[in-house]
C-alpha positions in Angstrom: -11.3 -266.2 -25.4 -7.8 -265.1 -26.2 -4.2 -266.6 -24.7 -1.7 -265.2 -24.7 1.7 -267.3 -24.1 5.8 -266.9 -24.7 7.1 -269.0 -26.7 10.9 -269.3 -27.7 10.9 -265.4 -26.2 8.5 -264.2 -28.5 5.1 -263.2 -26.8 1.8 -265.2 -29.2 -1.3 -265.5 -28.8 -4.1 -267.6 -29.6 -8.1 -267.6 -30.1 -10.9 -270.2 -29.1 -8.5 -272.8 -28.7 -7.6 -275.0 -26.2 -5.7 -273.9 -23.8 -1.6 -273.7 -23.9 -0.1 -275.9 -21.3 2.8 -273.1 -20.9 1.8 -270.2 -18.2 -0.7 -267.8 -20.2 -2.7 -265.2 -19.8 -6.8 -265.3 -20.5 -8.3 -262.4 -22.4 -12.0 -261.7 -23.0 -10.7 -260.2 -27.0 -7.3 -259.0 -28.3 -7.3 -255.2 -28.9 -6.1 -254.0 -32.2 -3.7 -251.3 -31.7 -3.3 -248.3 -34.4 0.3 -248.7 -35.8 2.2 -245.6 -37.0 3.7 -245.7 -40.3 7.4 -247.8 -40.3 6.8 -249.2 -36.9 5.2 -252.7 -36.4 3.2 -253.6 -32.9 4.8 -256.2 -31.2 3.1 -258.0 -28.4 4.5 -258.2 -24.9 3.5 -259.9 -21.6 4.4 -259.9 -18.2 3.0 -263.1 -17.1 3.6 -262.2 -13.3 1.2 -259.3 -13.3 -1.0 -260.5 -15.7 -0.1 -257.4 -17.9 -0.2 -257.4 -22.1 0.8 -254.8 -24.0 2.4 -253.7 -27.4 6.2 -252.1 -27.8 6.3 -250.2 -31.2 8.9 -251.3 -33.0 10.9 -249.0 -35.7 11.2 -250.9 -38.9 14.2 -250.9 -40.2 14.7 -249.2 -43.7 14.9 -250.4 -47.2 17.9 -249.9 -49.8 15.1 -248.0 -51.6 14.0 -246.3 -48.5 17.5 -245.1 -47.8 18.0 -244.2 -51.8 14.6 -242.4 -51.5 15.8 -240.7 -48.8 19.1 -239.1 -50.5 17.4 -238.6 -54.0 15.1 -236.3 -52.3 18.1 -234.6 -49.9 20.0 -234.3 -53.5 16.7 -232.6 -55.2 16.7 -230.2 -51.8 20.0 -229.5 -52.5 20.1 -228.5 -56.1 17.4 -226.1 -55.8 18.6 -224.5 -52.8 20.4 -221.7 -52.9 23.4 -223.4 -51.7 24.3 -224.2 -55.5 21.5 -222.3 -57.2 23.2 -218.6 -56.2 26.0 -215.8 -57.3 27.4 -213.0 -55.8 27.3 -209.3 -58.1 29.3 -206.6 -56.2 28.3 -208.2 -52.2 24.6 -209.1 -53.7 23.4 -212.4 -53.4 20.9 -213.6 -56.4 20.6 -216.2 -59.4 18.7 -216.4 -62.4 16.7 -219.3 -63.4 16.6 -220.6 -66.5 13.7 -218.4 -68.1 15.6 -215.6 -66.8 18.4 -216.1 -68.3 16.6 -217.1 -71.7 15.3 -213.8 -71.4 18.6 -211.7 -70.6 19.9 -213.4 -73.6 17.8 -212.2 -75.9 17.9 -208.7 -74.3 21.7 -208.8 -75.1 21.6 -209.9 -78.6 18.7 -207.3 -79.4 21.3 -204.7 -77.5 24.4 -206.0 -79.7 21.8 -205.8 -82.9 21.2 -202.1 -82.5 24.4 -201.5 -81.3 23.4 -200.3 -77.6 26.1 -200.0 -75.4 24.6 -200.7 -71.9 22.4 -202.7 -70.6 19.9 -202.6 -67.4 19.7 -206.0 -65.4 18.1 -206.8 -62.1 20.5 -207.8 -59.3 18.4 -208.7 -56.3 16.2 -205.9 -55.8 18.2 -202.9 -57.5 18.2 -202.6 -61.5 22.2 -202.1 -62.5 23.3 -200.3 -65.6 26.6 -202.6 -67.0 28.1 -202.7 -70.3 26.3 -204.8 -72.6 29.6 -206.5 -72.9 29.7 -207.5 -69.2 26.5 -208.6 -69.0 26.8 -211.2 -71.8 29.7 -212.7 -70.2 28.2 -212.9 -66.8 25.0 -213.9 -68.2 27.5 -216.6 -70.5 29.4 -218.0 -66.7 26.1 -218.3 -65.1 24.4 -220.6 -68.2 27.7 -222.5 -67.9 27.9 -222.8 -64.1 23.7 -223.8 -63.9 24.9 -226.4 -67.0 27.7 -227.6 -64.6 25.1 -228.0 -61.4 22.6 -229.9 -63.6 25.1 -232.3 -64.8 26.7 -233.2 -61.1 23.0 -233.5 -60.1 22.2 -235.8 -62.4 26.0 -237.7 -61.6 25.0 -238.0 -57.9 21.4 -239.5 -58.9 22.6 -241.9 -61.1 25.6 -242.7 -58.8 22.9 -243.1 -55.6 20.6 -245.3 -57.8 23.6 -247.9 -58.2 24.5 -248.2 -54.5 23.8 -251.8 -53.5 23.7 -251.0 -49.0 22.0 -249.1 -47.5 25.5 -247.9 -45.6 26.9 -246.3 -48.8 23.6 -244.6 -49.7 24.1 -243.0 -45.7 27.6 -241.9 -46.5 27.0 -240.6 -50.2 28.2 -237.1 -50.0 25.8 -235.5 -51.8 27.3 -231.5 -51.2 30.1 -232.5 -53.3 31.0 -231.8 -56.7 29.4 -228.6 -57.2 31.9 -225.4 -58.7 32.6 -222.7 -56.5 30.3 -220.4 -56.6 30.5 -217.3 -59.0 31.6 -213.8 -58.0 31.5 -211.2 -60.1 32.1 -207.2 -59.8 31.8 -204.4 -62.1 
């Protein structure tokens, strides 16, 4: 047999024991109830009705939760194309970093033989600029994705030396970032 009793507000329960001299309730077994993930079962009574039951309970979060939480949000952010974009002539894009490895080498081997334009792929059109132009685009967006990596790695750092959980909540992890890069030719 199971009892289950209150005691100081908090609803226990016993096994094969003698029984509590507070009002209980007799059970033939206690039913283990699946738990979610971060909630905890807590055991309730009505001892009126005779009724048991279990009230999940949220549990609350961890400063490394709550860290966890805002590394990943900052991670989200930094790809996204909230930071990882430009603007050529009303055309949203961005080159990664291979790309703009590759573009780089394009425009020395244009300066080497003395080539004077240059084809480079804006979104989904291919636009013929001045070899010039395109190295110092291609020069502002290295410099730009240099800045983005370093505040990235600023708020990561300044998140993983938050001691609450209330100033993890609050970091503002949009902020920091240049504006973003506009160029027309």
């Amino acid at each position: 047999m199971v009892y289950i009793y209150k005691e100081k507000e908090v609803v226990k329960y016993i096994r094969d024991s003698e029984i509590p001299e507070k009002p209980y309730i007799e059970l033939e077994r206690m039913i283990p109830q699946p738990v979610k993930d971060g909630y905890t079962a807590v055991l309730n009574a009505d001892f009126e009705s005779n009724k048991v039951w279990y009230d999940l309970i949220k549990n609350p979060r961890t400063l490394n939760q709550a860290k966890q939480e805002m590394l990943s949000k900052i991670i989200q952010y930094d790809s996204s194309d909230a930071v990882n974009s430009f603007t050529f002539n009303g055309i949203k894009c961005w080159f990664d970093a291979e790309q703009r490895r590759g573009y780089a080498q394009s425009i020395l081997s244009c300066k080497t033989l003395q080539v004077e334009t240059i084809q480079v792929p804006i979104g989904n059109t291919i636009v013929t600029m001045k070899v010039s132009d395109a190295d110092i685009m291609l020069a502002k967006v290295h410099l730009y994705a240099d800045n983005c990596f370093m505040v990235t790695l600023q708020h990561k750092n300044t998140v993983n030396n938050l001691t609450t959980i209330e100033e993890v909540d609050s970091f503002d992890y949009k902020s920091g970032y240049l504006d973003k890069l506009v160029f027309t030719f």
